[in-house]
C-alpha positions in Angstrom: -2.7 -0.2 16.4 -6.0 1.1 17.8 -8.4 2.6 15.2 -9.8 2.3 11.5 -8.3 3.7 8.3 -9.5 6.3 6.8 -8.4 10.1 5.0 -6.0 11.4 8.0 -3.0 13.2 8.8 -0.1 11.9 10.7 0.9 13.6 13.8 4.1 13.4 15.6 4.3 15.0 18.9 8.0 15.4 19.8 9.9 16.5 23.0 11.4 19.4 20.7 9.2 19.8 17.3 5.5 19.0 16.7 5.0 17.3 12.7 2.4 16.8 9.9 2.4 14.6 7.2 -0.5 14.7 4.6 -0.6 12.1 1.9 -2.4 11.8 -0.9 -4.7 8.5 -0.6 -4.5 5.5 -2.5 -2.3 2.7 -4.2 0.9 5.2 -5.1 1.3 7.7 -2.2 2.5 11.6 -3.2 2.8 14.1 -0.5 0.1 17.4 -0.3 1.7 18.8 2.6 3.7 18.4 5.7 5.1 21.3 8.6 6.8 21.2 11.4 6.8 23.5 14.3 8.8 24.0 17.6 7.7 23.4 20.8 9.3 25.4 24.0 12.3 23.4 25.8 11.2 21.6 28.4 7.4 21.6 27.5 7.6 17.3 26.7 10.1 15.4 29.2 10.5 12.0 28.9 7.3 11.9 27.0 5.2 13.4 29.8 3.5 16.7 28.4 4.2 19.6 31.5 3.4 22.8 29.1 0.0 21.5 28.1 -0.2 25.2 26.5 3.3 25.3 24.6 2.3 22.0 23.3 -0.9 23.2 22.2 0.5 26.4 20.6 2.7 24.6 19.2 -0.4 22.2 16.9 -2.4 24.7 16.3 0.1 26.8 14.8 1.3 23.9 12.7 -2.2 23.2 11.3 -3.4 26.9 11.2 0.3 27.9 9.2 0.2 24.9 7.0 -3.4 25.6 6.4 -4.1 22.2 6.9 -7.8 21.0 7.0 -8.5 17.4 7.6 -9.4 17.1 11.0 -8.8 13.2 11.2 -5.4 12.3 12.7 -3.2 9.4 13.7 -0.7 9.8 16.8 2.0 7.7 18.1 2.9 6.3 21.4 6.5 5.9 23.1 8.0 6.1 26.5 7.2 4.3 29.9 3.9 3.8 29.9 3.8 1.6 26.3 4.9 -1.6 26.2 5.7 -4.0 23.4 6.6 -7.5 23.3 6.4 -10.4 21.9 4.7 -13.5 23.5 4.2 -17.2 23.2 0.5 -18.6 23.3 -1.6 -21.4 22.7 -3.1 -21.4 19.0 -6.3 -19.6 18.6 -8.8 -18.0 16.4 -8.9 -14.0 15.8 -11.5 -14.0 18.5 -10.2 -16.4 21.0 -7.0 -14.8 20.7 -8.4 -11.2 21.7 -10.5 -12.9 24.3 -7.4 -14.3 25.8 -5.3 -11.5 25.1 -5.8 -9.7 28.4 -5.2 -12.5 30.6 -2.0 -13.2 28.7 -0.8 -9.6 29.0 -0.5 -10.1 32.6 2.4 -12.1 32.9 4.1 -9.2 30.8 2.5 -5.8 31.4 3.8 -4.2 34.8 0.9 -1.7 35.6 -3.1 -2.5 36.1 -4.2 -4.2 33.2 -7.5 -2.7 34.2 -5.7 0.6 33.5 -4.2 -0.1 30.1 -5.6 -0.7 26.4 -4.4 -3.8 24.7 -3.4 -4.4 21.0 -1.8 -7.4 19.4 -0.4 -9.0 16.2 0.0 -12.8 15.2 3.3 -12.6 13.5 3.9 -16.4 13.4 0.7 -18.4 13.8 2.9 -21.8 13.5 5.5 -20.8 16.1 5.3 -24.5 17.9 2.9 -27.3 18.4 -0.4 -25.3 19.1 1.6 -22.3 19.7 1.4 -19.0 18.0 3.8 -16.2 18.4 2.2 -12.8 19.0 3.4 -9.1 19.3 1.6 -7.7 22.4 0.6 -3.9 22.3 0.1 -2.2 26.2 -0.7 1.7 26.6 -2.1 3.1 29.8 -5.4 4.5 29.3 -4.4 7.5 31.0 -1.6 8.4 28.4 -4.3 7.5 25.7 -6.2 9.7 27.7 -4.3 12.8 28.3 -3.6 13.1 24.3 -7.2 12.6 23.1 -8.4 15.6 25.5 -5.4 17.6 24.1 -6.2 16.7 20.2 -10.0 17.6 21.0 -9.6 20.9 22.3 -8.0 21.8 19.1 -10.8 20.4 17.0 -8.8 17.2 15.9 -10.0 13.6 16.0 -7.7 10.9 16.6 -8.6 7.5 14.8 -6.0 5.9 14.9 -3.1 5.7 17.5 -0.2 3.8 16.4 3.2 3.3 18.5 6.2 5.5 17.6 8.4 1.9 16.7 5.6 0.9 14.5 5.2 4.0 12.6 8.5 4.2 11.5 8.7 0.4 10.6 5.6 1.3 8.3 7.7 3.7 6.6 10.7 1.4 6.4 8.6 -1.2 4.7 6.9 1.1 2.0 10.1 2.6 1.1 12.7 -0.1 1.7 10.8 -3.5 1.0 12.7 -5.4 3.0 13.4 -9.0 2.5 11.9 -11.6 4.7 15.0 -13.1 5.9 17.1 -9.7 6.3 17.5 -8.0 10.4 17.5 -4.9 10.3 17.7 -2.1 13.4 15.8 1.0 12.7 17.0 3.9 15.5 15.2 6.9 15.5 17.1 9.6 16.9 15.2 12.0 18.5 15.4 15.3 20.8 14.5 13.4 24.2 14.1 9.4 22.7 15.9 7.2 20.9 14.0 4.2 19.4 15.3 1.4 18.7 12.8 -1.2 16.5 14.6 -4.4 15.0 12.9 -6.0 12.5 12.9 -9.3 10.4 11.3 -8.9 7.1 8.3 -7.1 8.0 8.1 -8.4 11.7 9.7 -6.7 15.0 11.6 -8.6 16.8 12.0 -6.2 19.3 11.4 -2.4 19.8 12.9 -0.2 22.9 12.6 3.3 23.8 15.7 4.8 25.5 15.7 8.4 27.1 19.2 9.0 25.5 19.0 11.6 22.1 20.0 14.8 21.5 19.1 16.9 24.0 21.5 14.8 25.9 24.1 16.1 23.3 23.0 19.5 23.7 23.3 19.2 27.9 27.1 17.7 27.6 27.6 20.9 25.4 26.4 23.1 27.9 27.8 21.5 30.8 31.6 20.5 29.9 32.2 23.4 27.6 29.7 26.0 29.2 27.7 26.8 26.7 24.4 28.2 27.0 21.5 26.4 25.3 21.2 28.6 21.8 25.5 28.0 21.3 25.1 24.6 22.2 21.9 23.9 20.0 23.6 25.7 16.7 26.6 23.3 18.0 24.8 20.0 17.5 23.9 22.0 13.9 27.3 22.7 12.9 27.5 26.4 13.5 30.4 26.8 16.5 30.0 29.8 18.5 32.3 32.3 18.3 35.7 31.9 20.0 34.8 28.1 20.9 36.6 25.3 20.0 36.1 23.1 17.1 38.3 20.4 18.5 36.7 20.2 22.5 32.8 20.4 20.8 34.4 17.7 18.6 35.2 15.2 22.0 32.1 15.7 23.3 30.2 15.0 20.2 32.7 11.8 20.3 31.0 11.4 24.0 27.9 11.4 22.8 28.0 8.9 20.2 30.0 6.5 22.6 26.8 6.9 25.0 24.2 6.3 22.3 26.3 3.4 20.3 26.4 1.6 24.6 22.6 2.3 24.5 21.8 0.8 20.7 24.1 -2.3 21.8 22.5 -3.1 25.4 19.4 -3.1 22.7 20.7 -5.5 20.4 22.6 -7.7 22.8 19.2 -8.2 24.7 17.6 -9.3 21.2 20.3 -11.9 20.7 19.4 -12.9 24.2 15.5 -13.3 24.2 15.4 -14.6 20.6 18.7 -16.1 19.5 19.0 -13.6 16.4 22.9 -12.1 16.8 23.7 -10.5 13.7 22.1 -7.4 12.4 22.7 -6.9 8.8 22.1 -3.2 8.6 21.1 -0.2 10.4 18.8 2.6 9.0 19.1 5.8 11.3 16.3 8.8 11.3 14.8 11.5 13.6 17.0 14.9 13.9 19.7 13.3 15.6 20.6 11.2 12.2 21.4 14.7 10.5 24.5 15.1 12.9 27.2 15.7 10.9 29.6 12.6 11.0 26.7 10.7 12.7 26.6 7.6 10.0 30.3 7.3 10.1 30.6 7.1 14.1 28.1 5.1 14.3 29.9 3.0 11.6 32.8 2.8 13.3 31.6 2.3 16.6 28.9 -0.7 15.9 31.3 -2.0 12.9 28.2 -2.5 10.5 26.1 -0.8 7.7 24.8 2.1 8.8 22.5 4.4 6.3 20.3 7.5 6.5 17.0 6.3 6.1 14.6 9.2 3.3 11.3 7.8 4.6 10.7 9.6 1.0 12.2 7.2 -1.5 8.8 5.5 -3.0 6.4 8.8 -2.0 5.8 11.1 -5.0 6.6 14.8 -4.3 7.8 18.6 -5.9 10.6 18.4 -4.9 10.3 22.2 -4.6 8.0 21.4 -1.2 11.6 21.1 0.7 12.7 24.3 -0.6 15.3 25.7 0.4 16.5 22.8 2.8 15.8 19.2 0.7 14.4 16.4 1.2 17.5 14.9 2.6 17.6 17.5 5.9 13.9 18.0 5.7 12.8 14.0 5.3 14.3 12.4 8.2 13.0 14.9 10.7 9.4 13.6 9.2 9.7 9.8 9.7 7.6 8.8 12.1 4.6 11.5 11.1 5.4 9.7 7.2 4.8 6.2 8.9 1.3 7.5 10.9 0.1 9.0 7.9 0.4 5.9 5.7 -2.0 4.2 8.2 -4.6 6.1 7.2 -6.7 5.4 3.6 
């Protein structure tokens, strides 16, 4: 949302992996590179960096390994301090509307507005009689802050910074095309976050990040069958850990999927709520947590609709040996979100 396109990389900063997309700029995208690298347990919690260092090792190996070279990056936002909603104002022009824009936002924004940057999109400029409808953007300086200092001191320039929700709309729409009239919830299942962004053609109608992904799978592991974390991360992988049971990791994956469905409902029943739209037509899931095995068909079952793995890769030209030995269909949904950030850039 904030910045100007030009050649970049996306970056995604996770709670559990740092990512890198690099596309190849113009009309037809193709991929020249991507990487992914870990990042120490506990070093991002709740999207608050505490091992400034581990996250840092953790770029800078990605770059330096991948032997990546553009400097220019785009970033995403999620967590508490980033809000987005959508708003009713009075009609304006371009400028008027960015004028007014901050003395809107606070009737909606719950911290200083001094102390936050604003963004926003007209998504419906005929909403009402000299109305408009508008998607407000909100991110506290000090987040915005705090990421910039770390991208500098590895020699990285951030020009644009996007939200997570809108990033992996972005690369929804230039792989899926959705049509105008169709609602669809895009969950992004992540190591600390789930988010939830449900969308109407290429609009959101609502976007929500929940602290609820698989880490929380990983701590049920640990604490009702006593794992430690290595058994309970190969676990969530598939790999059980020798002498355990396939049939008590198998109710508290069941658990988990229970807790995330309750989570991805409070999310649509408060859509249906603020904007009258009740049925979702189809569900697109991503992020590690989508790589679950059984996760599509729980989530079937539990939410009783459509529910599909989302390749963030099915209209980007690539070798296909670039995913060696894995594939693009472990490898892709892992890079959704760094896919959408790097397809903001030109």
């Amino acid at each position: 949302m904030f910045g100007k396109k030009k050649r970049v990389v996306g970056l995604d900063i996770g709670s559990s992996q740092t990512k890198v997309v690099e596309l190849l700029p113009g009309k037809t995208k193709r991929l020249i590179n991507y990487g992914i690298s870990r990042i120490l347990p506990d070093a991002i919690v709740e999207g608050e960096i505490i091992d400034r260092e581990a996250v840092l090792d953790s770029i800078r190996t990605l770059f330096e390994s991948r032997n990546i070279t553009t400097r220019d990056v785009v970033i995403g936002l999620a967590g508490r301090d980033v809000i987005i909603k959508r708003i009713i104002m009075d009609r304006l022009s371009e400028a008027e509307t960015r004028e007014q824009i901050k003395w809107e936002a606070e009737q909606y924004v719950p911290f200083d507005i001094n102390e936050v940057s604003l963004d926003f999109d007209v998504v419906n400029p005929n909403y009402g009689e000299n109305q408009q409808e508008v998607v407000l953007v909100a991110a506290k300086n000090e987040l915005i802050n705090n990421l910039t200092a770390l991208l500098k001191e590895l020699n990285l320039n951030p020009v644009i910074i996007d939200t997570a929700a809108f990033a992996i709309q972005n690369a929804f729409e230039y792989n899926y095309q959705p049509s105008p009239d169709e609602i669809i919830a895009l969950v992004n299942i992540g190591a600390g976050m789930t988010i939830i962004n449900v969308i109407k053609g290429s609009s959101s109608l609502l976007a929500r990040d929940v602290y609820y992904g698989v880490n929380s799978y990983i701590n049920k592991l640990q604490k009702e069958i006593g794992f430690n974390y290595e058994d309970a991360a190969n676990a969530v992988k598939g790999t059980i850990p020798v002498g355990a049971s396939r049939d008590s990791i198998q109710a508290v994956f069941e658990s988990f999927v229970n807790d995330l469905s309750t989570q991805i409902e409070r999310s649509l029943q408060f859509l249906s709520t603020v904007t009258g739209e009740e049925r979702v037509n189809k569900m697109y899931i991503t992020g590690g947590g989508a790589l679950i095995a059984n996760m599509v068909d729980y989530l079937k079952k539990r939410l009783n609709m459509s529910v599909e793995i989302f390749n963030p890769f099915k209209n980007i030209l690539y070798d296909p040996s670039i995913f060696a030995p894995e594939g693009v269909e472990v490898v892709g949904p892992i890079l959704t979100q760094a896919v959408g950030l790097a397809l903001r850039g030109d």
